[in-house]
N, CA, C and O atoms as a Tripos MOL2 file, in Angstrom:
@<TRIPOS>MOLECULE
protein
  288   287    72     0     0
PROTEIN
NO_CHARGES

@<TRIPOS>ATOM
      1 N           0.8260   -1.1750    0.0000 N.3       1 UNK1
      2 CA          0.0000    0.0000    0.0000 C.3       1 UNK1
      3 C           0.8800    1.2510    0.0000 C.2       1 UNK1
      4 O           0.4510    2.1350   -0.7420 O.2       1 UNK1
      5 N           1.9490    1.5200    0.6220 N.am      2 UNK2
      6 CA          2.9440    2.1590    0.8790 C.3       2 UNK2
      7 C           3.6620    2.4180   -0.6040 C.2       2 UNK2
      8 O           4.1280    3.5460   -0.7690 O.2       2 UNK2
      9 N           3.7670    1.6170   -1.5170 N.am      3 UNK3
     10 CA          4.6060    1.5250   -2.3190 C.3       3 UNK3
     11 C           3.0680    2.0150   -3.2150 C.2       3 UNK3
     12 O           3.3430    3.2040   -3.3730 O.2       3 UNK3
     13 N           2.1970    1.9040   -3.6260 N.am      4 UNK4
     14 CA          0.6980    1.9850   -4.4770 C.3       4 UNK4
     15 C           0.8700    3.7710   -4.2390 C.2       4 UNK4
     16 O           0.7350    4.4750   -5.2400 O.2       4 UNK4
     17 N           1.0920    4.2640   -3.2340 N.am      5 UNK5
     18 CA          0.7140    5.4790   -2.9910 C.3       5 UNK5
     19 C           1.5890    6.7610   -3.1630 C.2       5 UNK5
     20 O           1.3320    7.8050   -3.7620 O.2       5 UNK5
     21 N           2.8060    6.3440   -2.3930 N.am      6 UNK6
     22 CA          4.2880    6.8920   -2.6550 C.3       6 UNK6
     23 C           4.8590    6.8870   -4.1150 C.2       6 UNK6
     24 O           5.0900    7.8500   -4.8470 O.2       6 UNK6
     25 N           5.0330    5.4880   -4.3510 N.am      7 UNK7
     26 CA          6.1840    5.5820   -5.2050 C.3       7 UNK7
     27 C           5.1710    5.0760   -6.8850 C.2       7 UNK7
     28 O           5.6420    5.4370   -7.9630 O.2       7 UNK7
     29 N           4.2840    4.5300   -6.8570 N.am      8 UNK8
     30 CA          3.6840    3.9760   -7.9640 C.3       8 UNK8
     31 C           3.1640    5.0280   -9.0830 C.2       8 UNK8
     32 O           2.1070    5.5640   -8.7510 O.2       8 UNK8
     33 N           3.5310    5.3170   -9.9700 N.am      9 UNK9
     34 CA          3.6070    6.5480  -11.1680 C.3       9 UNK9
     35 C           2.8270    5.8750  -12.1080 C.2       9 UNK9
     36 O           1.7660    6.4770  -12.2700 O.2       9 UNK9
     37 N           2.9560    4.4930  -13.0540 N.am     10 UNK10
     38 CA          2.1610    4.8750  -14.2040 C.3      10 UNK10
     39 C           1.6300    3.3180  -13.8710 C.2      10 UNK10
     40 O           1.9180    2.4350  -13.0630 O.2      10 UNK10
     41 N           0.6230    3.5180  -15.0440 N.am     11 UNK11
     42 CA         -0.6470    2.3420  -15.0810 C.3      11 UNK11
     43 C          -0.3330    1.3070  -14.0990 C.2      11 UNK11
     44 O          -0.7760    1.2560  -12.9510 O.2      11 UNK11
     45 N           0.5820    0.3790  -14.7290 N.am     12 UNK12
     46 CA          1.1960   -0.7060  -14.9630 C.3      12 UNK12
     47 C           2.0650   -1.1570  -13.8530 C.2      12 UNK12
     48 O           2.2960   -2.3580  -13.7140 O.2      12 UNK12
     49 N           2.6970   -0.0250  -12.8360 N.am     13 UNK13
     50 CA          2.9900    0.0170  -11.4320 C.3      13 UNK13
     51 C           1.6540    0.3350  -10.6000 C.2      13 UNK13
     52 O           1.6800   -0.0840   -9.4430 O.2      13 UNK13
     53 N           0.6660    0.9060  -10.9440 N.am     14 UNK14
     54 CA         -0.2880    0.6140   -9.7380 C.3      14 UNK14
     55 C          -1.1250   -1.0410  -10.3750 C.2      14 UNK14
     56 O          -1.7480   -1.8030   -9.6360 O.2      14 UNK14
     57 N          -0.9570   -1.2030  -11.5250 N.am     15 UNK15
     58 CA         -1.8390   -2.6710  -11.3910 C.3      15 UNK15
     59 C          -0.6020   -3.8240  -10.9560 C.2      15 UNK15
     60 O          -0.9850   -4.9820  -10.7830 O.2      15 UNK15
     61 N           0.5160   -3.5880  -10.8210 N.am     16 UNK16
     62 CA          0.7300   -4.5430  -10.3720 C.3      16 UNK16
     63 C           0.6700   -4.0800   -8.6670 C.2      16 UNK16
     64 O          -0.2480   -4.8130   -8.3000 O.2      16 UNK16
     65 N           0.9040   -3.6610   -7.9940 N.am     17 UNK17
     66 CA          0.4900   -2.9560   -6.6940 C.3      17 UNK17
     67 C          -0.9330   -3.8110   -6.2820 C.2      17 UNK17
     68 O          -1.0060   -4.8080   -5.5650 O.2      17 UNK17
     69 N          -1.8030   -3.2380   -6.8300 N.am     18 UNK18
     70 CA         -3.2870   -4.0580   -6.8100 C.3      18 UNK18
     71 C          -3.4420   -5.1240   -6.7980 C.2      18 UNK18
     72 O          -3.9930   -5.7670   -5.9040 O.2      18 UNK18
     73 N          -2.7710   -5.7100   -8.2550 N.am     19 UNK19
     74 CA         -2.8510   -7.1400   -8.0090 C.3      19 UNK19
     75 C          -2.4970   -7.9350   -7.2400 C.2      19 UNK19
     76 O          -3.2000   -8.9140   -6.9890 O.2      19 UNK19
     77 N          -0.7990   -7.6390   -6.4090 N.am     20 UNK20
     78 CA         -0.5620   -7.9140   -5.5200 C.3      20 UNK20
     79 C          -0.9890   -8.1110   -3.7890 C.2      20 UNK20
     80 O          -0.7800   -8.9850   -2.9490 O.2      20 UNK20
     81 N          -1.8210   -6.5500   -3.8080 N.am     21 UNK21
     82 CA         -2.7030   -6.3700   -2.8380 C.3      21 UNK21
     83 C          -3.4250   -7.1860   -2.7180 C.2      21 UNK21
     84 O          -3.6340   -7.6400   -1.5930 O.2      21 UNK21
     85 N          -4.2630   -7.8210   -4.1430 N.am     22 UNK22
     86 CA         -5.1810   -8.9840   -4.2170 C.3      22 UNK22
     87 C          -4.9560  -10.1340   -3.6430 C.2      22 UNK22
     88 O          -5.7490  -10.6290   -2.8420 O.2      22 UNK22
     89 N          -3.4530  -10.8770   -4.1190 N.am     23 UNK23
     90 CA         -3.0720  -11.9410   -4.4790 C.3      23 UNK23
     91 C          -2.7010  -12.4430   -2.8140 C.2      23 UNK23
     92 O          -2.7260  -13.6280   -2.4830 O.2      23 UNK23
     93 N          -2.3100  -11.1510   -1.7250 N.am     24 UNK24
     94 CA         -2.0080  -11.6370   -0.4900 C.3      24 UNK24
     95 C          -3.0930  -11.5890    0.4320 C.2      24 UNK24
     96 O          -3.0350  -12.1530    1.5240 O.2      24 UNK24
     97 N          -4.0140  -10.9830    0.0670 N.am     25 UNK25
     98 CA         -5.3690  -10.8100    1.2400 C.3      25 UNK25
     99 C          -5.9340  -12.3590    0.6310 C.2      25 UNK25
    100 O          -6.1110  -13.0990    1.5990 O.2      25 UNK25
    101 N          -6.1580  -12.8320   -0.2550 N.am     26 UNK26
    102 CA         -6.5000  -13.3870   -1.2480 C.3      26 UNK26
    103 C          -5.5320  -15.1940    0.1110 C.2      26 UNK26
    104 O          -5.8770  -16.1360    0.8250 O.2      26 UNK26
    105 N          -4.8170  -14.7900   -0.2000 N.am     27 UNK27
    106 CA         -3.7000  -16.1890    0.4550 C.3      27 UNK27
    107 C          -3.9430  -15.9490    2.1710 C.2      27 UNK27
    108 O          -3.9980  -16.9160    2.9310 O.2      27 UNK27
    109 N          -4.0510  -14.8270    2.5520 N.am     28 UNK28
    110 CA         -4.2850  -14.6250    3.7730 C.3      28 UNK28
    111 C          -5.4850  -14.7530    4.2240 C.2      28 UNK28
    112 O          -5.6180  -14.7620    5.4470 O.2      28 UNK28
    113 N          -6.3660  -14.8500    3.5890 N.am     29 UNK29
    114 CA         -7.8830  -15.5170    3.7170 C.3      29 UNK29
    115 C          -7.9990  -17.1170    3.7220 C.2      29 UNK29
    116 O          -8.7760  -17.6410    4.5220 O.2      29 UNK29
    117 N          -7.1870  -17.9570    2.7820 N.am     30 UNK30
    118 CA         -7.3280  -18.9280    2.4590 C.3      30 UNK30
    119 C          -6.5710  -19.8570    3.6570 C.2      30 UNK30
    120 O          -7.1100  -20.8590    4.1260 O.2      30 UNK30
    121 N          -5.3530  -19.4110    4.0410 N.am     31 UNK31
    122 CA         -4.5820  -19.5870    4.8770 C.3      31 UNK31
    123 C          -5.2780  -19.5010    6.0730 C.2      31 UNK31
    124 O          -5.2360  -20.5480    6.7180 O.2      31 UNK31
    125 N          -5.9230  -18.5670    6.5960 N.am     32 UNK32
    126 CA         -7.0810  -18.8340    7.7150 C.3      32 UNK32
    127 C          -8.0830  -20.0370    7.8980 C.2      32 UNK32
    128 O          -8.4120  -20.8690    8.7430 O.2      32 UNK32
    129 N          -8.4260  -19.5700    6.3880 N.am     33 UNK33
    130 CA         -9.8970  -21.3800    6.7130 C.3      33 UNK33
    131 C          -9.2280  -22.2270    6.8380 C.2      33 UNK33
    132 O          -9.6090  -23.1410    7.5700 O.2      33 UNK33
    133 N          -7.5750  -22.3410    6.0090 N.am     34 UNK34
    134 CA         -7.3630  -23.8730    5.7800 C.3      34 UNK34
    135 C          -7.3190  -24.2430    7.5010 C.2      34 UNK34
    136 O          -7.7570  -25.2580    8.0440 O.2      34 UNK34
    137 N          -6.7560  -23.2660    8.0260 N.am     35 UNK35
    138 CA         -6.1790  -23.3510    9.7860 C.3      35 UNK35
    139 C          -7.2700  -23.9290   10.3200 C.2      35 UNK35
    140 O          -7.2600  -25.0960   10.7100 O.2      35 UNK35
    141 N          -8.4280  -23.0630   10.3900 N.am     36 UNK36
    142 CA         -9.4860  -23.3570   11.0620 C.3      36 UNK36
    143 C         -10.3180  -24.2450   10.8070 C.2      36 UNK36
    144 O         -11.2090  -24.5460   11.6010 O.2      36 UNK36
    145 N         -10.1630  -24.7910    9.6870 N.am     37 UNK37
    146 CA        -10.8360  -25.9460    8.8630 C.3      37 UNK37
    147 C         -10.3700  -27.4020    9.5080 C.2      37 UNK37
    148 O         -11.0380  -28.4350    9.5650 O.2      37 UNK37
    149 N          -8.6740  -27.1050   10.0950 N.am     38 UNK38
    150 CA         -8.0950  -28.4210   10.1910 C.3      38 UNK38
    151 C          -8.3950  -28.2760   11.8010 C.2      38 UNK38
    152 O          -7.7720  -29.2490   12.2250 O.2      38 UNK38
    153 N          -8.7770  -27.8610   12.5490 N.am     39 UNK39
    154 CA         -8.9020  -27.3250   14.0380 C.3      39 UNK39
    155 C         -10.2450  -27.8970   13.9000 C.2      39 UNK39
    156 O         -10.0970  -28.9520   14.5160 O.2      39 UNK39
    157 N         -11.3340  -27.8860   13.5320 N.am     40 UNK40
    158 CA        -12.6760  -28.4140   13.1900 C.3      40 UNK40
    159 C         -12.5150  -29.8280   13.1120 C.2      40 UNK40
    160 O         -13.2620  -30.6630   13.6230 O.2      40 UNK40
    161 N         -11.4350  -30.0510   12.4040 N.am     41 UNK41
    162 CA        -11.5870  -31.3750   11.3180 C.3      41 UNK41
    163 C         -10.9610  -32.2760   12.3600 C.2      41 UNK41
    164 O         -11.1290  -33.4830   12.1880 O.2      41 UNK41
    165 N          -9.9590  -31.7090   13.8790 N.am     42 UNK42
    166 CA         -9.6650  -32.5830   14.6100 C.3      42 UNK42
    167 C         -10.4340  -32.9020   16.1590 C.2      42 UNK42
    168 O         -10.3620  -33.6970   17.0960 O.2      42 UNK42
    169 N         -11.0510  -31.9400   15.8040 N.am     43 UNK43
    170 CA        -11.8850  -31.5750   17.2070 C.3      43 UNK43
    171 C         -13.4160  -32.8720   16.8990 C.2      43 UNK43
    172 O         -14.0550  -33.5450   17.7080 O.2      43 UNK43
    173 N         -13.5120  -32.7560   15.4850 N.am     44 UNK44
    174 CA        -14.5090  -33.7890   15.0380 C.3      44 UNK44
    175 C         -14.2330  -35.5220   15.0570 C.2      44 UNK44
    176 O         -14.8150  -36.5800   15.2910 O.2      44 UNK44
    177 N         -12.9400  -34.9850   14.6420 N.am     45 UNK45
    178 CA        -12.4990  -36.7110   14.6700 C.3      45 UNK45
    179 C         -11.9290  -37.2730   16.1750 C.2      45 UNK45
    180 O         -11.5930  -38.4270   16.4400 O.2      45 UNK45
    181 N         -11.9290  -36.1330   17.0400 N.am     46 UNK46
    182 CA        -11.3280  -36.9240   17.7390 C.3      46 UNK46
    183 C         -11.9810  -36.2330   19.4590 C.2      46 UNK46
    184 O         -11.3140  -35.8700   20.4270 O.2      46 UNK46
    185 N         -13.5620  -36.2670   19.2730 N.am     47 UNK47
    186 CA        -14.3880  -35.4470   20.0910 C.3      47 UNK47
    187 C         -14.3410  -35.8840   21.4900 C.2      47 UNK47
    188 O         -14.8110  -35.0570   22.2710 O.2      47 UNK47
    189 N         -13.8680  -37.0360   22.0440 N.am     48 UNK48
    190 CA        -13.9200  -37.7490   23.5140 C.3      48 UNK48
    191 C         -12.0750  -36.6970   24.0290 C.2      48 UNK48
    192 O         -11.7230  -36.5430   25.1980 O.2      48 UNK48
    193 N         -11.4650  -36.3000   23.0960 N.am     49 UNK49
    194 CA        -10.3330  -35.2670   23.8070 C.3      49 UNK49
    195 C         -10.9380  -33.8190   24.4190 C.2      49 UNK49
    196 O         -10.2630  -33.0630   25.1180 O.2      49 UNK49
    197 N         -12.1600  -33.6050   24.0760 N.am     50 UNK50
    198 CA        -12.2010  -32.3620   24.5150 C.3      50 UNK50
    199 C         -13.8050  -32.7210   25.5560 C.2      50 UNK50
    200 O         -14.4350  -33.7610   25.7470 O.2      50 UNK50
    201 N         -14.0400  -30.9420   26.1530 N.am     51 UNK51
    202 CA        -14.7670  -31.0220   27.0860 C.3      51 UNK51
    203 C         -16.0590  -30.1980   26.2260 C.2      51 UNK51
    204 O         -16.0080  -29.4230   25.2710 O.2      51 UNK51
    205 N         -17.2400  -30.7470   27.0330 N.am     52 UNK52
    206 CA        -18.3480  -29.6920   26.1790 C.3      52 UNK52
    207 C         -18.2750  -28.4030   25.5090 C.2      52 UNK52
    208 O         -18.7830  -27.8090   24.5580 O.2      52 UNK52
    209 N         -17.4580  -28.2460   26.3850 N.am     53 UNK53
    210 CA        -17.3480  -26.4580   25.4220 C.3      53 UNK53
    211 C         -16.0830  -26.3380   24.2650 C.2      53 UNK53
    212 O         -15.3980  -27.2750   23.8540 O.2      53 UNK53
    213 N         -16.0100  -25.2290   23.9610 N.am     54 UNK54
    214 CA        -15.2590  -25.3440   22.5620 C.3      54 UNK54
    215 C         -14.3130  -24.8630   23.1340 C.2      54 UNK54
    216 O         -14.6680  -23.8730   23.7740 O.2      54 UNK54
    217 N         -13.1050  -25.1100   23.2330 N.am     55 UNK55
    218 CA        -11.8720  -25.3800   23.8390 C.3      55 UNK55
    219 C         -10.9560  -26.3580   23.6790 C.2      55 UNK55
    220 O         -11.0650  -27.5760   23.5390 O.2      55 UNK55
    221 N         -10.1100  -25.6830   23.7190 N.am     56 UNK56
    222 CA         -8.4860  -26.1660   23.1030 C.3      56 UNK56
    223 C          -7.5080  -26.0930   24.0670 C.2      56 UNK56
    224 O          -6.8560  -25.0640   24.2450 O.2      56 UNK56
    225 N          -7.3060  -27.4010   24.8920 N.am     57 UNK57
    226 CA         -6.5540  -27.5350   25.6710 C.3      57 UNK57
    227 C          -5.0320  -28.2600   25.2060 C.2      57 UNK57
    228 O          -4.8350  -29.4630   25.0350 O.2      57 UNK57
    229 N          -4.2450  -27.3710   25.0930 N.am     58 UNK58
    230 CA         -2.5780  -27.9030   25.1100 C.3      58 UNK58
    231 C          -1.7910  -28.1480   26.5040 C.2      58 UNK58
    232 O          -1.5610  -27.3200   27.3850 O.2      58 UNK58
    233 N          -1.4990  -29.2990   26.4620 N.am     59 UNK59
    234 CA         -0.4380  -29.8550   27.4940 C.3      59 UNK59
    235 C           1.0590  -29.8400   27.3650 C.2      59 UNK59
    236 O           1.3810  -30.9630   26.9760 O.2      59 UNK59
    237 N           1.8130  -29.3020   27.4700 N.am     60 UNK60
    238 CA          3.5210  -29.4960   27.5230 C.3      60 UNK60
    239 C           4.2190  -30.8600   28.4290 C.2      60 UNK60
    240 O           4.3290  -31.0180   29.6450 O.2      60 UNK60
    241 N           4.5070  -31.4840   27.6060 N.am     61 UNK61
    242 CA          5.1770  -32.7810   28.5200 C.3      61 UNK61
    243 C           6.4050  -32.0560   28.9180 C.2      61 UNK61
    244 O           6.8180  -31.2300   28.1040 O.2      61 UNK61
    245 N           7.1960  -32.2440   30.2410 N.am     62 UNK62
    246 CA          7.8610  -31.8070   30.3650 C.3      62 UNK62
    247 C           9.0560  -32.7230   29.7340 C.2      62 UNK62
    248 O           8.9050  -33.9450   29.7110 O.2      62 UNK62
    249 N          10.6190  -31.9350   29.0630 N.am     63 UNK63
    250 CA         11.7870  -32.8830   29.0300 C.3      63 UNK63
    251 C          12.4030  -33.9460   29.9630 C.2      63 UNK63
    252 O          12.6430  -33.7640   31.1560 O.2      63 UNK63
    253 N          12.6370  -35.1140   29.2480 N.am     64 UNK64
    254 CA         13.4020  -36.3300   30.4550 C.3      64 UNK64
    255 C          14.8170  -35.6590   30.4210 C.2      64 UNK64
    256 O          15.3100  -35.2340   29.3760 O.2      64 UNK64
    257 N          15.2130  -35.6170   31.2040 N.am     65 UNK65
    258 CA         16.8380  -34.9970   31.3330 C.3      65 UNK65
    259 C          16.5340  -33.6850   30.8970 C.2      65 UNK65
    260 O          15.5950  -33.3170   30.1920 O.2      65 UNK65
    261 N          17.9580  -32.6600   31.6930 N.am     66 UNK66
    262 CA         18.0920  -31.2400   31.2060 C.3      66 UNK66
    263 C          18.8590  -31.0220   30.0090 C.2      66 UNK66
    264 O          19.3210  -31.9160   29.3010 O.2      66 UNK66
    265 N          18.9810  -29.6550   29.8040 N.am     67 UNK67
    266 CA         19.8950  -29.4980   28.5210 C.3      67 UNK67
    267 C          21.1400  -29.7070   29.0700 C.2      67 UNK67
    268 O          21.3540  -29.6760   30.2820 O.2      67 UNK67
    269 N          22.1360  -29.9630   28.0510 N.am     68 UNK68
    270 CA         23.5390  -30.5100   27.8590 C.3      68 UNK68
    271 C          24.1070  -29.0580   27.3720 C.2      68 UNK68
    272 O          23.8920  -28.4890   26.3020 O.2      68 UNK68
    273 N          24.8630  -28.6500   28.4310 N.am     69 UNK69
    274 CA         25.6910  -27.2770   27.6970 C.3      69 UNK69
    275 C          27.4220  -27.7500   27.7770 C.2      69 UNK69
    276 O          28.0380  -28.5990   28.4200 O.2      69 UNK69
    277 N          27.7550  -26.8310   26.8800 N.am     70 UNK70
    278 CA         29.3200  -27.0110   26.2990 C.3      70 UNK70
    279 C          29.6910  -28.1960   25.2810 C.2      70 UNK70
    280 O          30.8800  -28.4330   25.0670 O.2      70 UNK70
    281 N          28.6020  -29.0020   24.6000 N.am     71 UNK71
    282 CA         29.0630  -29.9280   23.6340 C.3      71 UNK71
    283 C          28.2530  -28.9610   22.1240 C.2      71 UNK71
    284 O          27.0460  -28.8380   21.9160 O.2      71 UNK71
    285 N          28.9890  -28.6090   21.5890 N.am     72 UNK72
    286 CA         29.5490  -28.1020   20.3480 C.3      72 UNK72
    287 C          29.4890  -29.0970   19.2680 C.2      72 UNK72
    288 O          29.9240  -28.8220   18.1500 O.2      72 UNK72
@<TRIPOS>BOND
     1     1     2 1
     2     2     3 1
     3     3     4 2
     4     3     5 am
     5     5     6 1
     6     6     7 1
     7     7     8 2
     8     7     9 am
     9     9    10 1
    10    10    11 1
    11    11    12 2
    12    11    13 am
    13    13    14 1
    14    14    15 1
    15    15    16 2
    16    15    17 am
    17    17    18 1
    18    18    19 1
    19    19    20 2
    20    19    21 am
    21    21    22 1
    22    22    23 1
    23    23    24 2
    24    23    25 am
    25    25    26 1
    26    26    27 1
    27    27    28 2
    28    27    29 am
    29    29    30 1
    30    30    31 1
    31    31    32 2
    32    31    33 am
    33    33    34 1
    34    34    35 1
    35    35    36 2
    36    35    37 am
    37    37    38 1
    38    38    39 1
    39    39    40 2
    40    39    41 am
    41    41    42 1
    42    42    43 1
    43    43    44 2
    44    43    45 am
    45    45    46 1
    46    46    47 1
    47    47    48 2
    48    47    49 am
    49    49    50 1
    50    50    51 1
    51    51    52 2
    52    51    53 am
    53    53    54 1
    54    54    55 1
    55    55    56 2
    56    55    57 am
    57    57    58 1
    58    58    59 1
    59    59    60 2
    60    59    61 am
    61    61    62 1
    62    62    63 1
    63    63    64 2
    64    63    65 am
    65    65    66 1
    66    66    67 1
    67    67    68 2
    68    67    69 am
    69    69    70 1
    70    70    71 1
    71    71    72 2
    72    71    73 am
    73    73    74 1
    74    74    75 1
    75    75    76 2
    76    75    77 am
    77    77    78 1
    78    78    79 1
    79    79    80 2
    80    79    81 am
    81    81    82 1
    82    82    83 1
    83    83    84 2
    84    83    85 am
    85    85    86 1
    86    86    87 1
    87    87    88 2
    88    87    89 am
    89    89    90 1
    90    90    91 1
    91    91    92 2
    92    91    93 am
    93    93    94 1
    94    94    95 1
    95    95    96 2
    96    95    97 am
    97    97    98 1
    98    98    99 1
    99    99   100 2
   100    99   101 am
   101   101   102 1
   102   102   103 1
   103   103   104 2
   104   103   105 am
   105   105   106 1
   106   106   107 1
   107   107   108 2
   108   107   109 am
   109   109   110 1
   110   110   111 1
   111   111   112 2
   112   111   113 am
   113   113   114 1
   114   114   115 1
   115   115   116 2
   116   115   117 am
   117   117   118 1
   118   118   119 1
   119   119   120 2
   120   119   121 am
   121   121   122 1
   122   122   123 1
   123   123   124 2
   124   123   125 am
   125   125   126 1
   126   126   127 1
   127   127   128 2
   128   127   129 am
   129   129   130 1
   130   130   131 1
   131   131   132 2
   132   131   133 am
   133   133   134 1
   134   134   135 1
   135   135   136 2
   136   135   137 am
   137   137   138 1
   138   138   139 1
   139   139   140 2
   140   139   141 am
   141   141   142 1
   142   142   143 1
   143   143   144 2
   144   143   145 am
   145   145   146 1
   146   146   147 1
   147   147   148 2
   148   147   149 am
   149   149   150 1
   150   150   151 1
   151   151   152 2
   152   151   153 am
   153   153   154 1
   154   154   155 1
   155   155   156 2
   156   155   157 am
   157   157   158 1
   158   158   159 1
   159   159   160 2
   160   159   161 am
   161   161   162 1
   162   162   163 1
   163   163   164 2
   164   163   165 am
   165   165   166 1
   166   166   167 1
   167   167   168 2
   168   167   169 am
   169   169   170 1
   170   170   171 1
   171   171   172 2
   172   171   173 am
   173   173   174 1
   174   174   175 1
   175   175   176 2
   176   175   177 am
   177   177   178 1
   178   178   179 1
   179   179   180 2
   180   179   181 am
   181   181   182 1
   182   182   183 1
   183   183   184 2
   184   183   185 am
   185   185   186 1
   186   186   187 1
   187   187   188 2
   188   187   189 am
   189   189   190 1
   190   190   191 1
   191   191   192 2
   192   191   193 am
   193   193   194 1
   194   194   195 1
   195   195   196 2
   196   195   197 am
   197   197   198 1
   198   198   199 1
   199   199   200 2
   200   199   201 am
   201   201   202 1
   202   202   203 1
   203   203   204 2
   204   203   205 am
   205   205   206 1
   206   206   207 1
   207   207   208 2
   208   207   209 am
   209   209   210 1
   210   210   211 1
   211   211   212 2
   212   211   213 am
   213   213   214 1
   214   214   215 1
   215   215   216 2
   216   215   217 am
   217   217   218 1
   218   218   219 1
   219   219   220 2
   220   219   221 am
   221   221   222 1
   222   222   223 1
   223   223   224 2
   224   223   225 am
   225   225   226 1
   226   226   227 1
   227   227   228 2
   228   227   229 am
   229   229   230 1
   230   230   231 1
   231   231   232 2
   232   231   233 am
   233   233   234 1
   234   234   235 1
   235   235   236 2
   236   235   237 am
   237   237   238 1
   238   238   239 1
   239   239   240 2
   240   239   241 am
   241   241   242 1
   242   242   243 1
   243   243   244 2
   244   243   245 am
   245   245   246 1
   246   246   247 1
   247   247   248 2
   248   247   249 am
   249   249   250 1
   250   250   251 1
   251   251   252 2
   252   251   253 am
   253   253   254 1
   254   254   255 1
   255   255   256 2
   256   255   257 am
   257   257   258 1
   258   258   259 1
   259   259   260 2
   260   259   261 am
   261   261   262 1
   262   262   263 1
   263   263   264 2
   264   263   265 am
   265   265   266 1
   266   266   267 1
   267   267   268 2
   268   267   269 am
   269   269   270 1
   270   270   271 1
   271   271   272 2
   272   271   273 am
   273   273   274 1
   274   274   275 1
   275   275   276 2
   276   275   277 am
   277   277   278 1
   278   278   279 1
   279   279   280 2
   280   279   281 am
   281   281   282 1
   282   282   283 1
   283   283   284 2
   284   283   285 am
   285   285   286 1
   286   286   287 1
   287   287   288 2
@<TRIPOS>SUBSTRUCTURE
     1 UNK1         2 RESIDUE 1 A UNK
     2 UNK2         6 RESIDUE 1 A UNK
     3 UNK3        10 RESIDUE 1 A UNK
     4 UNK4        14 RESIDUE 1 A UNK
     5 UNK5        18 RESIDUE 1 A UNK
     6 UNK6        22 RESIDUE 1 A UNK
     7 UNK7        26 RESIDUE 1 A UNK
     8 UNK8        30 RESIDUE 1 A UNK
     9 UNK9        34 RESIDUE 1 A UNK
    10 UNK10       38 RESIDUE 1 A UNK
    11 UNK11       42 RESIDUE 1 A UNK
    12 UNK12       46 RESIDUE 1 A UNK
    13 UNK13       50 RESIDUE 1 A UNK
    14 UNK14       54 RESIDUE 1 A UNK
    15 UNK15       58 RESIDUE 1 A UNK
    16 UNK16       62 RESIDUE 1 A UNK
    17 UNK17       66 RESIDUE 1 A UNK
    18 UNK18       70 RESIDUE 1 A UNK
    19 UNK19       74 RESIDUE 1 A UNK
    20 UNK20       78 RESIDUE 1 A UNK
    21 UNK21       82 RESIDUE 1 A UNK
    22 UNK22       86 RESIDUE 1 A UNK
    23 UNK23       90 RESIDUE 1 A UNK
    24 UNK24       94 RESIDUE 1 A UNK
    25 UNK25       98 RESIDUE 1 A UNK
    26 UNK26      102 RESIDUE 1 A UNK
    27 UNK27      106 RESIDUE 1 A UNK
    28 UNK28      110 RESIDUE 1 A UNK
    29 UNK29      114 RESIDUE 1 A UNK
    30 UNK30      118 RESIDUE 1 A UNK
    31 UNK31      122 RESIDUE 1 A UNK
    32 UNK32      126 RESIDUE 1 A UNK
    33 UNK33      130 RESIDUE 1 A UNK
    34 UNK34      134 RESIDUE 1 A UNK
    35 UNK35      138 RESIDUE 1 A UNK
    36 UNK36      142 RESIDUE 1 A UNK
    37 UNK37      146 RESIDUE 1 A UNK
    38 UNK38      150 RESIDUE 1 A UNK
    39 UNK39      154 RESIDUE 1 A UNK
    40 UNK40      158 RESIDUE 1 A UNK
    41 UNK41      162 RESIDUE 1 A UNK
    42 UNK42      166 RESIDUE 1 A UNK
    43 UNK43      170 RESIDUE 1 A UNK
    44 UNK44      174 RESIDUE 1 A UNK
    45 UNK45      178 RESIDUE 1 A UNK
    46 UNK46      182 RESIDUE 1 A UNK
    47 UNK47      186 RESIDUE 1 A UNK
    48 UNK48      190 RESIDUE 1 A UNK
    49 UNK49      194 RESIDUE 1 A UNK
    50 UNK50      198 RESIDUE 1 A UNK
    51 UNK51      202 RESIDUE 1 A UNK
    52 UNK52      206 RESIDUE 1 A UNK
    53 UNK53      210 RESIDUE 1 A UNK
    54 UNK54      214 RESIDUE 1 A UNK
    55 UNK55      218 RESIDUE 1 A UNK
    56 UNK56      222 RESIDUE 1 A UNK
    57 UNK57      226 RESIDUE 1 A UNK
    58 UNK58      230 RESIDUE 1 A UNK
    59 UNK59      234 RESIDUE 1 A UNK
    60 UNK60      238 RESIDUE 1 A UNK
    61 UNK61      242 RESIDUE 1 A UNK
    62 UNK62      246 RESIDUE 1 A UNK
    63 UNK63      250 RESIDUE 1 A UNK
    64 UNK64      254 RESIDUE 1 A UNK
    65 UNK65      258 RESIDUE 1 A UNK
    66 UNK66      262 RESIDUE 1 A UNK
    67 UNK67      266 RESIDUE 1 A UNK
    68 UNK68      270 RESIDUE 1 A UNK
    69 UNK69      274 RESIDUE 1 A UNK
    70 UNK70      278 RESIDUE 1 A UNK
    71 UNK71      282 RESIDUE 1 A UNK
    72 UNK72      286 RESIDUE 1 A UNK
């Protein structure tokens, strides 16, 4: 947008500007459902992990042993 407004002079620099504008809201939309699509798609298949309500519980196992410092 920055670059569409500032620096973009003839036709052919604002359509590619635009198109571009298009092409990432465009991927940044799609990129959302796919997310939320697969968050659905595991919550469905695998419904005895969760609790009545819609919630997403993550657990951290903790590490067996600590980190190892000075081996390079």
């Amino acid at each position: 947008m920055l670059h569409y407004k500032a620096c973009a002079r003839t036709r052919k620099e604002k359509a590619c500007d635009i198109a571009l504008m298009v092409f990432g809201t465009l991927a940044a939309v799609y990129t959302t459902a796919q997310t939320i699509m697969v968050g659905f798609r595991h919550r469905w298949a695998h419904p005895s992990n969760y609790s009545s309500h819609f919630t997403l519980q993550l657990t951290l196992q903790p590490e067996t042993g600590g980190p190892t410092f000075g081996h390079c």
